[in-house]
matplotlib code that plots the C-alpha trace (Angstrom):
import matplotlib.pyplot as plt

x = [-14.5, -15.0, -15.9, -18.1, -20.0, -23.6, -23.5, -26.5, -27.8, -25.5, -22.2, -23.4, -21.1, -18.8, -18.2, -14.6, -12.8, -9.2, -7.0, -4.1, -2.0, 1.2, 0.6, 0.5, 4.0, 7.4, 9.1, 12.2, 10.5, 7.9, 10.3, 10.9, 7.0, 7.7, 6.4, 5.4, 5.8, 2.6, 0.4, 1.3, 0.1, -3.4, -3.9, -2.9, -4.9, -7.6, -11.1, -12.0, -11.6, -11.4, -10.1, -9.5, -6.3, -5.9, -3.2, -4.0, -3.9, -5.7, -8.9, -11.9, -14.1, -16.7, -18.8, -16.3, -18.8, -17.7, -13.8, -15.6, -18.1, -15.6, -14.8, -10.9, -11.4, -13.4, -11.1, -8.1, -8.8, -7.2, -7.5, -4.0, -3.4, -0.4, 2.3, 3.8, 5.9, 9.0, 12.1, 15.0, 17.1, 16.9, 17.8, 21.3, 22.4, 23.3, 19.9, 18.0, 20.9, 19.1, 15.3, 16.2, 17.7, 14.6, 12.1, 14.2, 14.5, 10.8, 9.3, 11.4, 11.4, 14.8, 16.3, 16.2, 18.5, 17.5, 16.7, 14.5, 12.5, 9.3, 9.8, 9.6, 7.0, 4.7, 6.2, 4.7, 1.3, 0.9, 1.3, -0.5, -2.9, -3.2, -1.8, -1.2, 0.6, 2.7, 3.8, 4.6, 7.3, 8.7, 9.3, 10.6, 12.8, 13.6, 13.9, 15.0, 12.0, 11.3, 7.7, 5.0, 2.3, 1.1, -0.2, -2.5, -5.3, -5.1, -8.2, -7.2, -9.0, -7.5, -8.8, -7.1, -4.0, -2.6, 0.4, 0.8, 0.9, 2.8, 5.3, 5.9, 6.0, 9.5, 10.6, 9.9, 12.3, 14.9, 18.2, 16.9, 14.1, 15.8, 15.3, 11.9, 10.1, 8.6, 5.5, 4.4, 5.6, 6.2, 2.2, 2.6, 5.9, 4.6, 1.7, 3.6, 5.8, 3.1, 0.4, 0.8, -3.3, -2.8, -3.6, -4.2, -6.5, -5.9, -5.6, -2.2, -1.7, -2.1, -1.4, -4.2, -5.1, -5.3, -5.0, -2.7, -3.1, 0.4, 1.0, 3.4, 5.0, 3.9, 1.7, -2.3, -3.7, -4.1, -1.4, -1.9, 0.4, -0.2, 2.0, 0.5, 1.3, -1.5, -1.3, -4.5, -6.7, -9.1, -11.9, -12.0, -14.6, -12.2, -14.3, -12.1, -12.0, -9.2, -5.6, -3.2, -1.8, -4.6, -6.4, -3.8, -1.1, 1.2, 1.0, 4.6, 5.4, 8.1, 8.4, 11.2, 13.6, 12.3, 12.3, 16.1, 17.1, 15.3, 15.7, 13.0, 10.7, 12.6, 12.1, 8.6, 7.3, 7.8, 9.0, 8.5, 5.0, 3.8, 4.9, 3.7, -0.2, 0.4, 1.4, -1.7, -4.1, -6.6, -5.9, -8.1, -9.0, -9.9, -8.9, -6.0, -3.3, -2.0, 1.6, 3.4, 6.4, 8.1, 7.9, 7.6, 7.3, 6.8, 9.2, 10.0, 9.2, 11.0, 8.2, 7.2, 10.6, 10.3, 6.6, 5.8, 5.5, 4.4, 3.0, 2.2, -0.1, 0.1, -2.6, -2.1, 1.3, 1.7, -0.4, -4.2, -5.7, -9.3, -11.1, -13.5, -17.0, -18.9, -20.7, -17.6, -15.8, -18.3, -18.3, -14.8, -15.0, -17.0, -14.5, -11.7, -13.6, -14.7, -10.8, -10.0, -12.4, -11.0, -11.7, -12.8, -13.2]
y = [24.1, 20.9, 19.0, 21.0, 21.1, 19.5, 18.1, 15.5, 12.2, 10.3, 13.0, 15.0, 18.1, 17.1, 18.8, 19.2, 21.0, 22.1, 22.0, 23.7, 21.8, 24.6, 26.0, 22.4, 21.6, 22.5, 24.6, 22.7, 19.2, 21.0, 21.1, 17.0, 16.7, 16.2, 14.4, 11.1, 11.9, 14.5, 12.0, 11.0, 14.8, 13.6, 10.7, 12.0, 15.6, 14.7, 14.5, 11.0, 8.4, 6.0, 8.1, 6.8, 7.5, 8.4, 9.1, 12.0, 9.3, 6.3, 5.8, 3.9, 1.5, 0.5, 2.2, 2.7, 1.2, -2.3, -1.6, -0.6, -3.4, -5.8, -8.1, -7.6, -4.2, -5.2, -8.0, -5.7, -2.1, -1.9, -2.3, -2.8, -3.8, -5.7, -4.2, -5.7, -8.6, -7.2, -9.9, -7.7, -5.5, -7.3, -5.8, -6.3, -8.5, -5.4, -4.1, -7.2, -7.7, -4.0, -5.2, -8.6, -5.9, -3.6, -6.8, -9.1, -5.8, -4.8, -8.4, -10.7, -12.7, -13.7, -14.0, -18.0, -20.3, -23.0, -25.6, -23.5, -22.0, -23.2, -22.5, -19.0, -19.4, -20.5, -17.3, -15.0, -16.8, -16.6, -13.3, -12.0, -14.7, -13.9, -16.3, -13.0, -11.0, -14.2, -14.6, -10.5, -10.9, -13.9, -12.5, -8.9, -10.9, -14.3, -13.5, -9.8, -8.4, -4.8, -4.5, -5.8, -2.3, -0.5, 2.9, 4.5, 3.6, 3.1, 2.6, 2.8, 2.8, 5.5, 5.0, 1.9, 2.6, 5.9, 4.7, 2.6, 5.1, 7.2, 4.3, 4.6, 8.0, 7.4, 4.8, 7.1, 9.6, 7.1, 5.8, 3.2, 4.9, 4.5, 0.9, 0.9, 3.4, 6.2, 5.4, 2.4, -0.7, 1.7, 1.5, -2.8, -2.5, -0.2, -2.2, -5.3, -3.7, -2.4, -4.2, -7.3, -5.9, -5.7, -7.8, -7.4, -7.8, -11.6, -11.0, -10.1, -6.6, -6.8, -5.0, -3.6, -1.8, -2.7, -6.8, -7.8, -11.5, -12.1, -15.3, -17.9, -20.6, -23.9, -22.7, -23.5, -21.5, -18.2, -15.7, -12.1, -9.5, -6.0, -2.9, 0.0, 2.6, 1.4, -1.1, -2.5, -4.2, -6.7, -8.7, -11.8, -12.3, -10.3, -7.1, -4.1, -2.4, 0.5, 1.5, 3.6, 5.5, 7.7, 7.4, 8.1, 6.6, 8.1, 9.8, 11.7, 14.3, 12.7, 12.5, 14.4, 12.8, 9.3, 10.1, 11.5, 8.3, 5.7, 3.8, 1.8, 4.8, 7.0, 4.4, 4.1, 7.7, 9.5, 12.9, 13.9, 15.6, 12.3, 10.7, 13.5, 13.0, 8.8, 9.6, 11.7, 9.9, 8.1, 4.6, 1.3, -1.0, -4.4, -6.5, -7.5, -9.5, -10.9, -12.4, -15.7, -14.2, -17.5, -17.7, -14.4, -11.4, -7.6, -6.4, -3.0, -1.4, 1.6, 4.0, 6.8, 7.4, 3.7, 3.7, 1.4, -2.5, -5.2, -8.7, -12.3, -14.6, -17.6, -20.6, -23.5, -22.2, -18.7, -16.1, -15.4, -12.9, -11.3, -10.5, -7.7, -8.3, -5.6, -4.2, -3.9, -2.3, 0.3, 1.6, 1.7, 4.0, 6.0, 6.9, 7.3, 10.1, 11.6, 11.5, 12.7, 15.9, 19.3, 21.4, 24.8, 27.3]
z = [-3.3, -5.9, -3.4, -1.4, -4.6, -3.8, -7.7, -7.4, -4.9, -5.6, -5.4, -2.2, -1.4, 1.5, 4.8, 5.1, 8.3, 8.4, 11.6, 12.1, 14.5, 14.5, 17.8, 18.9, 17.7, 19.6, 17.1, 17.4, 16.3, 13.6, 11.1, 10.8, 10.0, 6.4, 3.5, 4.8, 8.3, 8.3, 8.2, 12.2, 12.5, 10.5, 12.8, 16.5, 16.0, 14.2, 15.7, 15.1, 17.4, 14.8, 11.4, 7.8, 6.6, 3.0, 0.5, -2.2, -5.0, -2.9, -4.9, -3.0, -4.7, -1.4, 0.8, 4.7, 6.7, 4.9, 7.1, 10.2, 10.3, 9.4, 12.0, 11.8, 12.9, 15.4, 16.9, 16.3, 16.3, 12.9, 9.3, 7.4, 3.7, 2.1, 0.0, -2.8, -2.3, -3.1, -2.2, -4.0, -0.9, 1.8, 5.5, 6.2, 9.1, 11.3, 10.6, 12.1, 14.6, 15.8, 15.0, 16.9, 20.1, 20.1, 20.2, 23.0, 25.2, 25.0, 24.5, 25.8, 22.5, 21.7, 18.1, 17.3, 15.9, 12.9, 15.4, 17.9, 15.0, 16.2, 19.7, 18.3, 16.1, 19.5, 21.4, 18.7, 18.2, 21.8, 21.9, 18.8, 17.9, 14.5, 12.1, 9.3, 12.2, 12.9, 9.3, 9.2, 12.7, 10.8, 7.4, 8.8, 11.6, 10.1, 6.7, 6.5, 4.0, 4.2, 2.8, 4.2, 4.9, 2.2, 3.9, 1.5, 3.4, 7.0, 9.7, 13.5, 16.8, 18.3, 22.0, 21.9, 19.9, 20.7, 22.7, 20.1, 17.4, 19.6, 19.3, 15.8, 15.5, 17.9, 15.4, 12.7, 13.8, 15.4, 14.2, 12.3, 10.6, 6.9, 7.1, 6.4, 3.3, 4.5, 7.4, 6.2, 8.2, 11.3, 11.4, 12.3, 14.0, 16.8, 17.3, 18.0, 20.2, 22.3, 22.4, 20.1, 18.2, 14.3, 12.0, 7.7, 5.2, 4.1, 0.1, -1.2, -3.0, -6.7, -10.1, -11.8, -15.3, -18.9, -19.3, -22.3, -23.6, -24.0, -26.7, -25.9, -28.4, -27.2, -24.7, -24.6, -21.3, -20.7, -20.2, -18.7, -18.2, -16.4, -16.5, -14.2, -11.4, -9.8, -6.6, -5.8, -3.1, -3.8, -1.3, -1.1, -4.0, -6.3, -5.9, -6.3, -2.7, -3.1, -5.2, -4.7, -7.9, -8.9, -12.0, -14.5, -16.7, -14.8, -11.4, -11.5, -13.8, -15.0, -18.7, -20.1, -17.1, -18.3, -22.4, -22.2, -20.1, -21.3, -24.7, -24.8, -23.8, -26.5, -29.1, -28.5, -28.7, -31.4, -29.1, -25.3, -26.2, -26.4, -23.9, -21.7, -23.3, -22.7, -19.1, -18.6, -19.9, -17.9, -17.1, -18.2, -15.0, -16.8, -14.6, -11.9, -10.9, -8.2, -8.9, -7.4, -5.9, -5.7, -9.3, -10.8, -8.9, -9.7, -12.1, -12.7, -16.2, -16.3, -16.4, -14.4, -13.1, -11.7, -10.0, -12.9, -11.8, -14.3, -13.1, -15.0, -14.8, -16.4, -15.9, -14.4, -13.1, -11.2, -10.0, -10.1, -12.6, -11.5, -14.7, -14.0, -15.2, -18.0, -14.6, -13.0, -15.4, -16.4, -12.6, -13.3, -15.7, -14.3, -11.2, -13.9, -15.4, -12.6, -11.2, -14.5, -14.4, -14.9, -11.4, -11.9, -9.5]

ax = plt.figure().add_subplot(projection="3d")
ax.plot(x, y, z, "-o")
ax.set_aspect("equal")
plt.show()
């Protein structure tokens, strides 16, 4: 009903269509569709040829034309975004031992040893010729690194991915489905098993939300830190394109679990009431940053029962911080209070 609302020019009512894909479904496989796994049911029934998928708490900052008239999309038939860089739980050697079995079967690429590294590396650039895809097969195969697709917004060509898709839905629901989080990396796997077309959007994931100058003894540059829920995606120019994480302090409703078992939480609000209003509250976007893994990573925060990440930048040394201009920031806040609207009905 909200957002059928014709509200003005600029916020036209939207047309929005249901489609009940039960009658579809064997009954004996329906039930498995859960959580992440409904939104292979969004993609495969859905009426567009080349849909936009979207998590409840992705936010967009750009018009969708900008992802179809890219000319990734075009090359590729799909749009993909980094995750975070996230080095800590690596797969197990029995886990890439099954990876390495799945890819020599279907591709013929076999598992390389140190001194035939780059005969491998030419296998897979012949086959996908996309330096990013390359890099992806490497770190998942070579180096054991389980998050590479964040899936909060996903563009596909149907027409020329379905068996592709279909692909990954199998993976999804096959013995080795823990291995990755939820859909995400399932997306780029079945794509390179099938037809070797995927590729991602070149700039790495970053942290966004309020900037905090952090001071540093000794130290004359600039030094940022960001704490937030929110995992961002910038263009190439900086320009905010999308995040995932909503608009609010805190996306889970997880303040009394995180004030009873947290100290530093506990110690920092006076009672759980106000942690609760500090969760809720909408979030500042001043700016982002996107952290030098090799030298410091994301680190977990402890808030919102762990969704919370925080990142550094320090100049002349790590990362890259994208300050958002006055402009910039007042659009900003504009979709922060829209998010942040009651809904009445």
């Amino acid at each position: 009903s909200a957002a059928r609302e014709d509200l003005s020019d600029e916020y036209p009512g939207q047309e929005l269509w249901f489609l009940d894909v039960t009658n579809i479904l064997n009954p004996q496989y329906s039930a498995k569709f859960t959580r992440y796994s409904n939104k292979w049911l969004a993609l495969l029934f859905c009426s567009f040829e080349q849909p936009i998928l979207l998590d409840a708490d992705t936010v967009p900052f750009t018009t969708f034309e900008r992802y179809y008239q890219s000319e990734r999309f075009k090359n590729s038939g799909t749009f993909f975004f980094k995750d975070r860089k996230l080095k800590s739980n690596p797969l197990k050697k029995k886990h890439l031992l099954a990876f390495n079995r799945i890819v020599t079967t279907l591709l013929g690429l076999h598992f390389p040893r140190k001194h035939s590294l780059h005969i491998f590396h030419a296998q897979l650039s012949l086959q996908l010729n996309d330096e990013i895809s390359v890099k992806t097969v490497e770190n998942l195969l070579l180096k054991g690194h389980r998050h590479h697709m964040e899936s909060g917004l996903v563009v596909i060509n149907k027409r020329r991915h379905l068996f592709s898709l279909l692909a990954s839905i199998s993976l999804q629901f096959s013995s080795i489905q823990e291995e990755f989080h939820g859909d995400k990396d399932w997306f780029w796997f079945g794509q390179f098993l099938l037809d070797g077309e995927f590729t991602f959007h070149p700039v790495d994931a970053s942290n966004v939300g309020k900037l905090k100058n952090v001071a540093l003894a000794e130290f004359q540059g600039e030094l940022y830190q960001i704490c937030s829920v929110q995992l961002s995606h910038t263009d190439v120019d900086g320009r905010m394109l999308w995040l995932n994480g909503g608009l609010n302090v805190c996306k889970k409703c997880s303040w009394d679990y995180d004030y009873k078992n947290n100290k530093r939480i506990a110690e920092t609000f006076n009672d759980v009431n106000e942690l609760q209003q500090y969760y809720q509250s909408p979030v500042e976007l001043e700016g982002a940053v996107i952290p030098d893994v090799d030298k410091e990573g994301w680190g977990y925060s402890g808030e919102c029962a762990g969704f919370n990440y925080c990142t550094l930048y320090k100049q002349g040394e790590f990362g890259k911080v994208i300050k958002f201009s006055e402009s910039e920031k007042q659009n900003y806040r504009e979709f922060v209070r829209i998010w942040n609207l009651p809904v009445s009905f």
